[in-house]
C-alpha positions in Angstrom: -4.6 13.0 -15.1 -6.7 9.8 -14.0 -5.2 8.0 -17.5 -1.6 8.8 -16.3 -2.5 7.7 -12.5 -4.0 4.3 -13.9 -0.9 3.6 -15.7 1.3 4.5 -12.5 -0.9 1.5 -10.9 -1.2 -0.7 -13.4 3.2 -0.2 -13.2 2.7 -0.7 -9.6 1.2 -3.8 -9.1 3.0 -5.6 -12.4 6.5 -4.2 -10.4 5.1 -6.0 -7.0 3.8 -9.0 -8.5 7.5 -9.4 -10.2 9.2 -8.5 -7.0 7.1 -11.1 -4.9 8.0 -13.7 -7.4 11.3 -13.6 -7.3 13.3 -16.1 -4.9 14.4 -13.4 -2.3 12.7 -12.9 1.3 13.8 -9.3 0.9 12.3 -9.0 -2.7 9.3 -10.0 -1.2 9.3 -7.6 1.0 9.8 -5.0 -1.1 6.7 -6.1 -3.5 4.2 -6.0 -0.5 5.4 -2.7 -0.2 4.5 -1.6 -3.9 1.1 -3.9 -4.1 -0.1 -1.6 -0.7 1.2 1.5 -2.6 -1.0 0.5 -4.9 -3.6 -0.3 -3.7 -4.1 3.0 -1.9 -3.5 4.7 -4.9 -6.5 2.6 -6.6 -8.3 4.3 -3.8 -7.3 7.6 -4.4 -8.2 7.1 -8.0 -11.7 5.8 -7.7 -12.6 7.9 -5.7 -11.7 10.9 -8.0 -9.3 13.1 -8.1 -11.3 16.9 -7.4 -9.8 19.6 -5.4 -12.3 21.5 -2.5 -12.4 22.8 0.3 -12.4 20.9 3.7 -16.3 19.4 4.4 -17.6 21.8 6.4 -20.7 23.1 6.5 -21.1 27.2 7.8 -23.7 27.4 10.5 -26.9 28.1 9.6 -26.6 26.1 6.7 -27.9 22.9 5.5 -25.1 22.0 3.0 -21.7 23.1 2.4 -21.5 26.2 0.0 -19.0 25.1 -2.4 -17.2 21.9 -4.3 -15.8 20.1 -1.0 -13.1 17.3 -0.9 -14.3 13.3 -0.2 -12.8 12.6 3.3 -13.6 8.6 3.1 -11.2 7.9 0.5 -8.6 9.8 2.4 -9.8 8.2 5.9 -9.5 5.2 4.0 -6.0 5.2 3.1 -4.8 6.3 5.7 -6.0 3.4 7.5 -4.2 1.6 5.1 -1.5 2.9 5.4 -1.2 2.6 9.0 -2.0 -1.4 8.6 0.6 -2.0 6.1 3.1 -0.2 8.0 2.4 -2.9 11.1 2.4 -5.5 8.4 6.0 -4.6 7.1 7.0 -4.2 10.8 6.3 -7.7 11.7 7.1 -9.4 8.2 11.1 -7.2 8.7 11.6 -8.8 12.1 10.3 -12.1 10.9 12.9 -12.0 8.0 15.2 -10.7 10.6 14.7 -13.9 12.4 14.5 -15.8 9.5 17.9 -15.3 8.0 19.5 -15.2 11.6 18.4 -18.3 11.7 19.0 -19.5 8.5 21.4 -18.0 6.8 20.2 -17.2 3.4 17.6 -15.0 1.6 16.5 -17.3 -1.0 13.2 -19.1 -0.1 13.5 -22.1 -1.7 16.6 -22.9 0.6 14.1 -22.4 4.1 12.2 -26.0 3.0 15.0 -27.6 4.6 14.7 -26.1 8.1 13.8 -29.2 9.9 16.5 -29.1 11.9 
């Protein structure tokens, strides 16, 4: 499965590296989206991909009892998550703005905004 998974990132990131170079603010946008999808998923991965049980230990015991799931990694992303949402938040209204102002998606047209 981790083979498979490394080939699904490896797709990921070359699709948002393409996507951020092309000339469209939207296409842009749309990369960031896929490199942070990435990203966590490069979490996920390196982490290691085992199934358990939540990490609880039973009381009276000094360690849990069976094979129990890694919570950083999933702290982690979901952190990440939460960031990149707020990150595409802002950079959609700034776009928003952008082309209102503007009016045109292609960024090598907003070098002459010095109006």
């Amino acid at each position: 499965m981790e083979p498979f998974l490394a080939v699904v990132v490896g797709g990921l990131f070359a699709a948002g590296l393409y996507m951020i170079l092309r000339r469209s603010i939207v296409k842009l946008l749309i990369g960031l989206v896929l490199l942070s999808n990435a990203a966590n998923l490069v979490i996920f991965v390196t982490a290691g991909l085992h199934r358990g049980v939540p990490p609880l230990v039973p009381e009276g015991a000094s360690a849990p009892l069976h094979t129990v799931a890694d919570p950083l990694p999933q702290a982690l992303v979901l952190t990440a998550i939460v960031i990149s949402f707020g990150v595409l938040a802002f950079a959609m209204a700034l776009v928003h703005r952008t082309h209102a102002m503007v009016k045109t998606d292609d960024i090598n047209d907003l070098t002459s905004t010095d109006s």
